[in-house]
Structures are given as C-alpha cells and as structure tokens.
TIPA-535359 format. One record per atom (N, C-alpha, C): residue in three letters; x, y, z. Coordinates in steps of 0.05 Angstrom, whole numbers, plus 5000, padded with zeros to 4 digits. Last residue first. Example, Ala and Ser with C-alpha at 12.3 -4.5 7.8 and 13.67 -1.06 7.14 Angstrom:
TIPA-535359
REC  aa    u    v    w
REC SER 5257 4955 5142
REC SER 5273 4979 5143
REC SER 5258 5001 5157
REC ALA 5264 4886 5156
REC ALA 5246 4910 5156
REC ALA 5264 4934 5156
//
This chain:
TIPA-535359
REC  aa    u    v    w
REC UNK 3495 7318 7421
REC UNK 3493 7332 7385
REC UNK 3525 7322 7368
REC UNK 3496 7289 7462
REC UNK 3499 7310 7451
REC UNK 3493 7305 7424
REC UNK 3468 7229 7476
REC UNK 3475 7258 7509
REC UNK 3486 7279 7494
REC UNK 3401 7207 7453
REC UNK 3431 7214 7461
REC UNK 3443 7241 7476
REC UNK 3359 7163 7451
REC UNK 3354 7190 7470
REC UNK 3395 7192 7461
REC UNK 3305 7143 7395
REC UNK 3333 7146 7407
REC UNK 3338 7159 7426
REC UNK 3253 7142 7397
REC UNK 3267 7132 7379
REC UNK 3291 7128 7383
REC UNK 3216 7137 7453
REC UNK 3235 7149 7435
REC UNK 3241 7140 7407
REC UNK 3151 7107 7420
REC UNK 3172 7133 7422
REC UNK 3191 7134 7450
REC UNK 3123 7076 7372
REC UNK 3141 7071 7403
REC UNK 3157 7104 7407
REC UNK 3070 7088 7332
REC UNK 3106 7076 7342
REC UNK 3107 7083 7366
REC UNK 3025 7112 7325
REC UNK 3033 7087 7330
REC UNK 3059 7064 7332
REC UNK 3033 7158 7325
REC UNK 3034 7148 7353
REC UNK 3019 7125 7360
REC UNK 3083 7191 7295
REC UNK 3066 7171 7289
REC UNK 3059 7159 7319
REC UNK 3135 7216 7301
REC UNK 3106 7228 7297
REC UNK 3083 7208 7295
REC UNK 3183 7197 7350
REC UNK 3171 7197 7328
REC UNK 3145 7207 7330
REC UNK 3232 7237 7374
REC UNK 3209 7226 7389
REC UNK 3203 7215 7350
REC UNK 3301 7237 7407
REC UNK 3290 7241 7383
REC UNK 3267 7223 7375
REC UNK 3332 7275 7455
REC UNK 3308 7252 7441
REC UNK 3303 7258 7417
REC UNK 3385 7285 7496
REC UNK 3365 7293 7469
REC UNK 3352 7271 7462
REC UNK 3400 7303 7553
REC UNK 3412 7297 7533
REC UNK 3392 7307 7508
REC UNK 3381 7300 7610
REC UNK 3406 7287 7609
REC UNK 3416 7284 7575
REC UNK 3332 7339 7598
REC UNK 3360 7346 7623
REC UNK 3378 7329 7618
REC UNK 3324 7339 7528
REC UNK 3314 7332 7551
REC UNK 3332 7340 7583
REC UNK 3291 7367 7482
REC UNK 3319 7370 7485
REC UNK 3319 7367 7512
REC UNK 3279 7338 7412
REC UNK 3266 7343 7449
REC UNK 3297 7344 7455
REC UNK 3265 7333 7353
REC UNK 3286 7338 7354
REC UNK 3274 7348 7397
REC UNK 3230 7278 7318
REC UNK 3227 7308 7323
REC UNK 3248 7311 7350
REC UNK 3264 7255 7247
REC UNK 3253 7260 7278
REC UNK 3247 7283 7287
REC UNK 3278 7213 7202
REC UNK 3273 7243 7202
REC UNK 3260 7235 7238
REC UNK 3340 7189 7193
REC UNK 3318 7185 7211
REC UNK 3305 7210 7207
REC UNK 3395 7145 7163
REC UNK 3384 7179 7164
REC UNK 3357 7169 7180
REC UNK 3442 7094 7195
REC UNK 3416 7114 7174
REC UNK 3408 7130 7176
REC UNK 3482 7091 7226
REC UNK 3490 7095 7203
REC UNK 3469 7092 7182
REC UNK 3459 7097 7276
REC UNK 3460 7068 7268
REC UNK 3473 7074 7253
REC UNK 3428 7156 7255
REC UNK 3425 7140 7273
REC UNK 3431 7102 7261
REC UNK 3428 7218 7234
REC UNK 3432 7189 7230
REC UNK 3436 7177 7252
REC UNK 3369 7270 7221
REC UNK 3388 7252 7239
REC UNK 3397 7232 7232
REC UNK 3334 7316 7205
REC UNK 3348 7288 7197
REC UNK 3365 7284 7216
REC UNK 3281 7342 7251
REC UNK 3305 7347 7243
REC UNK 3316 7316 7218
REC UNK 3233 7392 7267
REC UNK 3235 7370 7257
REC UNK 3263 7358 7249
REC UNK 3234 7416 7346
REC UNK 3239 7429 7313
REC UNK 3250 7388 7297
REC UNK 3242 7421 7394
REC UNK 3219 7400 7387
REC UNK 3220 7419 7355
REC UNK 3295 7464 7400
REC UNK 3278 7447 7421
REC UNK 3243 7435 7403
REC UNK 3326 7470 7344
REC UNK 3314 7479 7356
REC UNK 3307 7457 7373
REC UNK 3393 7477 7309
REC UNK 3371 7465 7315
REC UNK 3361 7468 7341
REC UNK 3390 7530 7259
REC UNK 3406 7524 7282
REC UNK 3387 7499 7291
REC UNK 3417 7518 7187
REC UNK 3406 7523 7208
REC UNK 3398 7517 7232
REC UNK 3446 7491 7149
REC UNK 3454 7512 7163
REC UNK 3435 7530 7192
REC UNK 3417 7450 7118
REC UNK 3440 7441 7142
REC UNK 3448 7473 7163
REC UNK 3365 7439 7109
REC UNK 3381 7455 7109
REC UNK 3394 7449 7133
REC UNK 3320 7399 7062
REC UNK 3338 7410 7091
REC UNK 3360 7422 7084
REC UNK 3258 7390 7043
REC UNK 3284 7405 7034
REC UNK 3295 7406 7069
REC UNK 3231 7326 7020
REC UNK 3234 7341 7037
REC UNK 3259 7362 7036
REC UNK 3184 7288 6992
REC UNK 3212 7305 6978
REC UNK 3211 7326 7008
REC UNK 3147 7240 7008
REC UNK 3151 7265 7017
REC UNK 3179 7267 7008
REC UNK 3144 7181 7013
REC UNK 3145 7193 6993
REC UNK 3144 7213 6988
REC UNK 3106 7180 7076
REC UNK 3124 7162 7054
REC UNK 3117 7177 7025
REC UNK 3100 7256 7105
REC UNK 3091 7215 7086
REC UNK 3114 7207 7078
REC UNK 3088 7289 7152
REC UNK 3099 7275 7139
REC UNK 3098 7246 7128
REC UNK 3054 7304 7195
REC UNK 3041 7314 7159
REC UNK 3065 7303 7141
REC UNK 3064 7292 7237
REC UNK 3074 7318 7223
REC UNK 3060 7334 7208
REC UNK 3041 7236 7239
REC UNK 3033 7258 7255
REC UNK 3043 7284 7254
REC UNK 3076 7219 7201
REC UNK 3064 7224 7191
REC UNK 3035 7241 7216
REC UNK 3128 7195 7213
REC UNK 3126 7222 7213
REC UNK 3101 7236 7206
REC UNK 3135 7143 7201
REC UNK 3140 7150 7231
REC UNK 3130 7176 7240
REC UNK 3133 7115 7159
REC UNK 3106 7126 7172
REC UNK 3116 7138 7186
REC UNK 3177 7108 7089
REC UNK 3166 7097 7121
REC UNK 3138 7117 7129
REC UNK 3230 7152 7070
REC UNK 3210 7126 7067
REC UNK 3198 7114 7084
REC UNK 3227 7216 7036
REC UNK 3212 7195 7055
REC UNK 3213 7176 7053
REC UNK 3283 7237 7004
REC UNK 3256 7227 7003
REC UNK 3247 7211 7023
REC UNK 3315 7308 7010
REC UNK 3307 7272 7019
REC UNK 3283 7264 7009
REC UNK 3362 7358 6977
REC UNK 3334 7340 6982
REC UNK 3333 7319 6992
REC UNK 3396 7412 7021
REC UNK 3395 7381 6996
REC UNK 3369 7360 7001
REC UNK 3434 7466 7036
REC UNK 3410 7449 7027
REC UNK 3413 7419 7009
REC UNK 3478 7493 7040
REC UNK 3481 7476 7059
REC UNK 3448 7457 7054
REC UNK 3483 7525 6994
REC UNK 3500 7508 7002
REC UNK 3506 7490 7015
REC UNK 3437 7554 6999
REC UNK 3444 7538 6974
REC UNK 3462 7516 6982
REC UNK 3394 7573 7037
REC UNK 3426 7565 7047
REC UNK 3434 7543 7024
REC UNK 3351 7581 7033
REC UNK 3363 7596 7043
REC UNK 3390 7599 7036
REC UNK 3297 7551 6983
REC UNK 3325 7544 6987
REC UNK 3330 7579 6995
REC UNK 3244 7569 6967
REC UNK 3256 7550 6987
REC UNK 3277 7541 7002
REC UNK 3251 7613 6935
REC UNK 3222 7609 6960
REC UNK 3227 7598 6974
REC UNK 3288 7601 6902
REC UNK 3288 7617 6905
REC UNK 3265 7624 6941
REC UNK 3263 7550 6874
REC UNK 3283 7543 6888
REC UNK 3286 7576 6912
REC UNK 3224 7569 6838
REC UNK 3215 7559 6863
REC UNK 3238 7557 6883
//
C-alpha cells in the first residue's frame, strides 16, 4: 500500500485526527492522515500547520496581505489564523 501512497518516503509521516474542524473535508476525528512534506503548497489545498506550538490541519487561502488558514467545519469560526508568510 505504502507504494500507492507514499511519493516522498522521506518527507512523509502519519497524523491522527483529533477534533471536528475538518470534517466539511471529509475529515474526522480519528482520521490517519498521510503528509507529505515535499510537496508544494497550494492556494485552498489541505495543509498541517503549527500554530501556537500545535499542529492544525487547515485549509491553506492565500489572501493579498498574507494567508489564512480557514476551518472545514462551519460550525467553527473561521479564520483560524491569518499570517503574513509561510
């Protein structure tokens, strides 16, 4: 399976969900999720993020004064964060 999933051996590594935020995705609490660090990030593409000094899964808006990072759930508040780079 790894083979189907994994691009970037090196730069991959699993998370597990915890929370709702994402679940207008199709992401759950308790979702094994694969990321890849090597790949480029995109305008409204799903991303990890830390934020505060925790990981965040988010959706990745790439606004005129910077970046958002919106949640899926729309029963949260959105932004979640706005910062001025990467």
């Amino acid at each position: 399976m790894d083979e189907h999933l994994i691009e970037h051996k090196e730069a991959t590594f699993f998370v597990r969900v915890q929370g709702h935020s994402m679940t207008g995705f199709g992401i759950h609490d308790g979702d094994l999720l694969v990321v890849d660090r090597a790949l480029d990030l995109a305008d409204r593409s799903v991303v990890i993020a830390v934020v505060d000094g925790g990981f965040t899964v988010k959706q990745l808006c790439r606004i005129p004064n910077g970046i958002l990072l919106r949640s899926g759930n729309p029963g949260q508040s959105s932004p979640k964060s706005a910062v001025n780079s990467l």
